[in-house]
KELO-290499 format. One line per field, with one value per residue (C-alpha): residue number from 0; residue in one letter; x negated, y, z. Coordinates in nm, 2 decimals, padded with zeros to 4 digits. Layout:
! KELO-290499
num <- [NUM, ...]
residu <- [A, ...]
east <- [X, ...]
north <- [Y, ...]
up <- [Z, ...]
This chain:
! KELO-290499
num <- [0, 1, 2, 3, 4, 5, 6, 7, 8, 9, 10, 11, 12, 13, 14, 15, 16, 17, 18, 19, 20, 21, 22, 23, 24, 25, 26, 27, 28, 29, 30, 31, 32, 33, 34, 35, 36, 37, 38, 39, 40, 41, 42, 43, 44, 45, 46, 47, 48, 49, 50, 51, 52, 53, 54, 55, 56, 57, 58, 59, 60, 61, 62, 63, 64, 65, 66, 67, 68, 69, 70, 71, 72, 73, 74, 75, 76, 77, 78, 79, 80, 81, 82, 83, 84, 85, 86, 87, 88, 89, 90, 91, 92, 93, 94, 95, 96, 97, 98, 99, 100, 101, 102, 103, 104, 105, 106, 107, 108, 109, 110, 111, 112, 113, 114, 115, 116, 117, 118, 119, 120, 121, 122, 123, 124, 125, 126, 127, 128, 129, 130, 131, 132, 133, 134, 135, 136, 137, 138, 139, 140, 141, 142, 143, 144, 145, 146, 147, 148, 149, 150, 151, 152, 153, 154, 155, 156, 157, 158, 159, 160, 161, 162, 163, 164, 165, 166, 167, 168, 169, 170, 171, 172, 173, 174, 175, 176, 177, 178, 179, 180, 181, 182, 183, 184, 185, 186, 187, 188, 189, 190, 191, 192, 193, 194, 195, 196, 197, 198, 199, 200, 201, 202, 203, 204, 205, 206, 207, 208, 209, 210, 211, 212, 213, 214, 215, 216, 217, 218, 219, 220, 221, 222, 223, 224, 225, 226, 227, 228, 229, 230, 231, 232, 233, 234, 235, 236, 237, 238, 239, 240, 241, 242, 243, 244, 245, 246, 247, 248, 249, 250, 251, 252, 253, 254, 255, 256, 257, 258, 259, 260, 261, 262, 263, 264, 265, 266, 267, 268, 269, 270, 271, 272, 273]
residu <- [X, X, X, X, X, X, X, X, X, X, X, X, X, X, X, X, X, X, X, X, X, X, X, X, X, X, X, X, X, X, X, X, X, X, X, X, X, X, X, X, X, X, X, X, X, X, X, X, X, X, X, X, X, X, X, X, X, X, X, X, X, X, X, X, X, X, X, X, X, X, X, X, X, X, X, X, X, X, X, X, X, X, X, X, X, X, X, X, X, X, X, X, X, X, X, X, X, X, X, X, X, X, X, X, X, X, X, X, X, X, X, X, X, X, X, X, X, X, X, X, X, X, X, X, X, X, X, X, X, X, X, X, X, X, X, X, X, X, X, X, X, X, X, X, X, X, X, X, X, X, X, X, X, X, X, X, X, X, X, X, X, X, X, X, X, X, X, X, X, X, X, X, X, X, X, X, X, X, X, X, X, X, X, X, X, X, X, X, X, X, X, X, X, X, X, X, X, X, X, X, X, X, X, X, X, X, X, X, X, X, X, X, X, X, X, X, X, X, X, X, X, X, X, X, X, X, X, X, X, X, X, X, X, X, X, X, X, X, X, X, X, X, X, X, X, X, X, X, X, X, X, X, X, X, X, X, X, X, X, X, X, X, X, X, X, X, X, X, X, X, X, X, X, X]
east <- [00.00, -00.17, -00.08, -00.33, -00.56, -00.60, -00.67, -00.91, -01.04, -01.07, -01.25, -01.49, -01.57, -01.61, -01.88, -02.09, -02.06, -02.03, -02.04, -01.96, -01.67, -01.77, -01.85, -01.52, -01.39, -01.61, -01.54, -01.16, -01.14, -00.92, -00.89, -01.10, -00.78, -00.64, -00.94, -00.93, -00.50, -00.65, -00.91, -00.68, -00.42, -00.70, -00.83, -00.44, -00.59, -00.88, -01.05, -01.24, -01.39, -01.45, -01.82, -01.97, -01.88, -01.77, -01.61, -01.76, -01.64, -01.57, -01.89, -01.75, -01.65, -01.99, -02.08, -01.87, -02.00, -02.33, -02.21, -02.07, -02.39, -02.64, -02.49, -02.17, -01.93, -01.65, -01.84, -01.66, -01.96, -02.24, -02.10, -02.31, -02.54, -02.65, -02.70, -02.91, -03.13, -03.21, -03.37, -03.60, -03.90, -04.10, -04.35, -04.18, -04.11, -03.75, -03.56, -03.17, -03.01, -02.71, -02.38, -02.22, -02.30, -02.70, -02.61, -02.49, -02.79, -02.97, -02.86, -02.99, -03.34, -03.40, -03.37, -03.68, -04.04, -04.23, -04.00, -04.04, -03.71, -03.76, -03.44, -03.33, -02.99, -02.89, -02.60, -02.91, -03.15, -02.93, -02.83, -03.18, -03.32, -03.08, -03.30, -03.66, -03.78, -03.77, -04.02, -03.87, -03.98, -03.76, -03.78, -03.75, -03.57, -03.26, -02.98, -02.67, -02.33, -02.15, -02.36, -02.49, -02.85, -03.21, -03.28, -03.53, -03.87, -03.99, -03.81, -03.93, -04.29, -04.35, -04.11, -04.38, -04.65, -04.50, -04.51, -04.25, -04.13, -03.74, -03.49, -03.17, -02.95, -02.59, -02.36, -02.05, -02.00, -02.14, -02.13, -02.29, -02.28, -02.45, -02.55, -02.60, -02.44, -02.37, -02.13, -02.42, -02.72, -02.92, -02.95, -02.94, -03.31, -03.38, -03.21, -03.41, -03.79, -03.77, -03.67, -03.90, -04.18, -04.08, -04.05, -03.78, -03.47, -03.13, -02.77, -02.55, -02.19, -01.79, -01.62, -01.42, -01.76, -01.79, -01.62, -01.64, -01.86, -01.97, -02.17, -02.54, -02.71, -02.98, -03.13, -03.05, -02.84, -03.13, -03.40, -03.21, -03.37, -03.03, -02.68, -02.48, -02.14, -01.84, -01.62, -01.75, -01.83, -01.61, -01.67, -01.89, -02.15, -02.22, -02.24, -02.52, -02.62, -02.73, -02.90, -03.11, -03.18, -03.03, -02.95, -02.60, -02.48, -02.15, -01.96, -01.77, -02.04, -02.38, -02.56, -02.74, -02.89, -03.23, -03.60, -03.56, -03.27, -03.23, -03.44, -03.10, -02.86, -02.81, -02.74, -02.48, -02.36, -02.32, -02.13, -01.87, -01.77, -01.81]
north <- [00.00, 00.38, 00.47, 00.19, 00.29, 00.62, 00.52, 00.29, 00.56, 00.81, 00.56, 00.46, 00.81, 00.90, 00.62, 00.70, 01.08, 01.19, 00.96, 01.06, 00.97, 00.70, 00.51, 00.55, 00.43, 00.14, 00.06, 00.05, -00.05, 00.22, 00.53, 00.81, 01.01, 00.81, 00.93, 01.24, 01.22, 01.04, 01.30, 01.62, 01.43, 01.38, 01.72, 01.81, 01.61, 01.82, 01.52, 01.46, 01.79, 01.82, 01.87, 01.88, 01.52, 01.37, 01.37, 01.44, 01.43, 01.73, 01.81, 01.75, 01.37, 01.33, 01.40, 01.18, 00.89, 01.00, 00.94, 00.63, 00.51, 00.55, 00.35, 00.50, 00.35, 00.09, -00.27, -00.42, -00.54, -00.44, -00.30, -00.36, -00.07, -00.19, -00.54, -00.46, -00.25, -00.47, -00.71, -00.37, -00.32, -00.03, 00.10, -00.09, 00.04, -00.03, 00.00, 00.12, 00.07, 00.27, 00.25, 00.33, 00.05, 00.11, 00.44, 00.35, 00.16, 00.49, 00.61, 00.29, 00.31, 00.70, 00.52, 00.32, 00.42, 00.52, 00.38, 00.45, 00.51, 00.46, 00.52, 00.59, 00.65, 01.05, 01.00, 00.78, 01.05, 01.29, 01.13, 01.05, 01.43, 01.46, 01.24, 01.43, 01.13, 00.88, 00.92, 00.94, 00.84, 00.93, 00.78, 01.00, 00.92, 01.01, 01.05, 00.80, 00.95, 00.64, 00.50, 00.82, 00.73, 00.79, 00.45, 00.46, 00.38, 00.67, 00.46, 00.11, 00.24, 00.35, 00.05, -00.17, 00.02, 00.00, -00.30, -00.30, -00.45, -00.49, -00.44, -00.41, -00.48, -00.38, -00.57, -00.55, -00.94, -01.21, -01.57, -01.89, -01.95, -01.60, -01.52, -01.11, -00.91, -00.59, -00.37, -00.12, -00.20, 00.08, 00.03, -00.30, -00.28, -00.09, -00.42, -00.66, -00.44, -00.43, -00.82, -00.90, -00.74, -00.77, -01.09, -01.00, -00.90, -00.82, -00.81, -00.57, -00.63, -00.60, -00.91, -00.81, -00.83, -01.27, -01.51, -01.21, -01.17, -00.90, -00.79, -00.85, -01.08, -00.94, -01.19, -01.54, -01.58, -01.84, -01.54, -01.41, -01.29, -01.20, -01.15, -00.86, -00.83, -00.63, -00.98, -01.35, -01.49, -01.75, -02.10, -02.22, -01.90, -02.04, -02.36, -02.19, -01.99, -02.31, -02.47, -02.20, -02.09, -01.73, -01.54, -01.46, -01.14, -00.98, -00.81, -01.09, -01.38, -01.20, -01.54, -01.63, -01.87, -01.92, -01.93, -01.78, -02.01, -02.31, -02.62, -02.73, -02.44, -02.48, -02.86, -02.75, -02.52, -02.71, -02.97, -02.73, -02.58, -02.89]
up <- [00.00, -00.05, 00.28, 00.38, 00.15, 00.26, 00.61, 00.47, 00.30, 00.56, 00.76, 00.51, 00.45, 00.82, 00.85, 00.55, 00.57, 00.24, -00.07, -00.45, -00.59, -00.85, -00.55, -00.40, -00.72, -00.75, -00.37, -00.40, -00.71, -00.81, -01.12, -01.13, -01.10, -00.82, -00.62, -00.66, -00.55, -00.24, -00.15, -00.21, 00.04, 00.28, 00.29, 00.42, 00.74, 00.81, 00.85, 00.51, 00.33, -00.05, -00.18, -00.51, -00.68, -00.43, 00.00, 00.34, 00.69, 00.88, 01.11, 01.42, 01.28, 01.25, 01.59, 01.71, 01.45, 01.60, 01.96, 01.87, 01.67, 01.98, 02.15, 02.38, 02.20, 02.35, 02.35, 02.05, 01.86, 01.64, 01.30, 01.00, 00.97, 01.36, 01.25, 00.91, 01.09, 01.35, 01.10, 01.11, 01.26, 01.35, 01.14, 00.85, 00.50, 00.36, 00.04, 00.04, -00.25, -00.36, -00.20, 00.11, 00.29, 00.25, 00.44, 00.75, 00.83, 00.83, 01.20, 01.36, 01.11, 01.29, 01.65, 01.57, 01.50, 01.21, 00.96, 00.58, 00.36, -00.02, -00.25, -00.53, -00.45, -00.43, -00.15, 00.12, 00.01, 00.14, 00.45, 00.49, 00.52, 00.79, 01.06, 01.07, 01.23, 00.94, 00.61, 00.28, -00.06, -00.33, -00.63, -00.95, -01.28, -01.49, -01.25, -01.29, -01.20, -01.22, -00.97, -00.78, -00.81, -01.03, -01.26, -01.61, -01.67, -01.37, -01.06, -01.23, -01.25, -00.89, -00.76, -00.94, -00.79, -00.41, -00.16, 00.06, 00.38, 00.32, 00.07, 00.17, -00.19, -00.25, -00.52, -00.72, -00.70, -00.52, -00.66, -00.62, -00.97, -01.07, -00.71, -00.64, -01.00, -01.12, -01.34, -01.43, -01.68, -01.60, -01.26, -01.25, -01.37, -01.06, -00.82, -01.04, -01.03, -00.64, -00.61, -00.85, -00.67, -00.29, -00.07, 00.20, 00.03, 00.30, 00.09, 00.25, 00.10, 00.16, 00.15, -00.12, -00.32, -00.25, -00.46, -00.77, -01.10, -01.19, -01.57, -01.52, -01.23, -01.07, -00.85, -00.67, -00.32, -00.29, -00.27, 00.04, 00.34, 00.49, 00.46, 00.65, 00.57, 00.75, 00.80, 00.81, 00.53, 00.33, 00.37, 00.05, 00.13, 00.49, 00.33, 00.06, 00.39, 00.63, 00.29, 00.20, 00.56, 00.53, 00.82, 00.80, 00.98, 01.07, 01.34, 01.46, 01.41, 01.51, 01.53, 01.21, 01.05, 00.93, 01.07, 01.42, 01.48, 01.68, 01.44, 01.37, 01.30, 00.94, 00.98, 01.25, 01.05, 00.75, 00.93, 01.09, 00.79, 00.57]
């Protein structure tokens, strides 16, 4: 119903602080022009403010997303930014991807020491600047407003130069036929340079994003690191989860699987969900 989508929206808005409006079209899978209906009826809330290309919340929405984020909010779990950035350390280097949910891991990052953003995504970059502590690297290139972000030969070049810690990944679809894909060519060449040339790679994703296909595949679930997601994950990917020994994160199951888990985790897990 659109009354639930706007709440959704609101919400989603609130948490990422400002974010374009091709991603809020590729996010609720709606119209260019349906987005732009939503936003001029969430303005009339004085909740959500219009910016150039895209939404914001209101300032003093984002202290209150600050108070929540260090840590005075009610004890009802850790939300997906909080769980990515745990698989954090300081002095680490880290790559965000574009998207929303790349940005929310960026309050938890600026708690921690000497960390090192790279991105080429315009809407982390400029969350980014707002936390003095963290280092950023911004990658150059020809900007993308479908995708709110910099791809071409510039980004691939210095991604090819650069060795970093973590890569966190965002996707359109996640299969286990096609594993991690993408609507967009041109920055899908950006996902598959910094996979290609980095070990630890985290997938930050909806669940509306599991079970679904995108255009282009950019790199195997089998290459995973990680897997945060905002709601468990459906039954086949925690099967593909205990087999490939991926640490699979959410809100409501903050125990993974993988490595630093009990010898025999995966086996457990396999069997319960069998």
């Amino acid at each position: 119903m659109k009354i639930d989508r706007l709440n959704e929206m609101e919400v989603f808005i609130e948490k990422s602080g400002a974010i374009s409006l091709q991603e809020l079209c590729r996010y609720f899978h709606v119209s260019m022009s349906t987005v732009r209906r939503d936003i001029a009826l969430l303005t009339s809330r004085n909740r959500i403010q219009k910016v150039y290309g895209g939404a914001a919340a209101e300032e003093r929405q984002l202290r209150v997303l600050r108070q929540l984020e260090s840590g005075r909010s009610e004890p009802s779990g850790r939300q997906p930014g909080e769980l990515a950035a745990s698989l954090v350390q300081n002095g680490m280097s880290v790559f965000l991807d574009s998207g929303a949910e790349t940005t929310a891991v960026l309050p938890f990052l600026a708690q921690k020491k000497n960390i090192t953003v790279i991105s080429n995504s315009l809407g982390v970059l400029m969350q980014a600047a707002r936390y003095p502590a963290l280092h950023v690297i911004a990658l150059g290139g020809i900007y993308n407003f479908g995708t709110s972000s910099f791809c071409g030969h510039r980004a691939l070049d210095d991604l090819a130069k650069m060795s970093i810690d973590l890569v966190f990944l965002t996707a359109d679809g996640v299969s286990l036929e096609r594993g991690l894909t993408s609507d967009d060519y041109t920055e899908t060449e950006v996902k598959k340079t910094v996979a290609k040339w980095n070990r630890d790679l985290v997938l930050l994703a909806d669940a509306s994003a599991f079970g679904r296909n995108a255009l282009i595949t950019f790199c195997e679930i089998a290459r995973l690191k990680a897997i945060v997601c905002d709601r468990p994950l459906p039954k086949e990917f925690l099967r593909a989860g205990a087999l490939h020994k991926i640490d699979l994160l959410s809100p409501e199951t903050e125990a993974g699987f993988g490595e630093d888990a009990e010898e025999s985790a995966p086996e457990q897990a396999y069997a319960m969900y069998r």
